[in-house]
C-alpha positions as CSV (number, residue, x, y, z in Angstrom):
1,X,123.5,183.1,117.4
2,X,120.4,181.3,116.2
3,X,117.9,183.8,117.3
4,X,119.6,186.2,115.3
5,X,120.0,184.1,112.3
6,X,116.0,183.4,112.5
7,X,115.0,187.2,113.1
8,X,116.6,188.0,110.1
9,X,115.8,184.6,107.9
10,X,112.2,186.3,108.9
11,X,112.6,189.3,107.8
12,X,114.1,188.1,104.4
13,X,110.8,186.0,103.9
14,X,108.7,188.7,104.5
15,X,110.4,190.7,102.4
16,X,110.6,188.5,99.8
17,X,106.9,188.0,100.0
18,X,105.5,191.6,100.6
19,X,107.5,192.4,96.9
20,X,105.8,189.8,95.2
21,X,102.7,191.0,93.1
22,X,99.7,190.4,94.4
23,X,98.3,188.0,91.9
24,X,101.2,185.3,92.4
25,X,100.0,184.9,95.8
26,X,97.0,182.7,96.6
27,X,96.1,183.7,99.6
28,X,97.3,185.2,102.1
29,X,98.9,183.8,105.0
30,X,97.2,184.2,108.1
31,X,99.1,182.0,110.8
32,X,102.1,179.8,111.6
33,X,101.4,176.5,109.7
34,X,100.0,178.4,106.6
35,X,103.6,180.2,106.7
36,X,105.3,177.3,106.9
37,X,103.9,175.3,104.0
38,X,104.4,178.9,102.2
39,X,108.2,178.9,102.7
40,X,108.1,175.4,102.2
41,X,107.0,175.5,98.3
42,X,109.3,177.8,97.8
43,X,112.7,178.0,99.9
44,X,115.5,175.7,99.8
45,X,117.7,175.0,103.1
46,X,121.1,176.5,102.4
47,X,123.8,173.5,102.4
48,X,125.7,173.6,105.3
49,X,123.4,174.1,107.5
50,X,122.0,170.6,108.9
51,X,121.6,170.7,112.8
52,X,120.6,174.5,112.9
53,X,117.3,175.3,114.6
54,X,115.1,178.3,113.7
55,X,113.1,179.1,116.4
């Protein structure tokens, strides 16, 4: 169940990010820990899901 869940919370993000314009990006992201602070400024963790693990 949770690789599933993280394939697609993935493929939200990079959705998400790949239709925003150009100019409200600052640069790009070009590896895991630049990701992560990325989706950190701007994603939430959905309530109701404390103990989940996205791998």
């Amino acid at each position: 169940m949770a690789k599933p869940f993280a394939t697609l919370l993935l493929a939200a993000a990079v959705s998400v990010l790949s239709d925003l314009p150009a100019r409200s990006q600052v640069a790009p992201v070009n590896n895991w820990a630049e990701f992560r602070e990325a989706m950190a400024a701007c994603w939430t963790v959905p309530p109701g899901t404390e103990g989940s693990l996205i791998a």
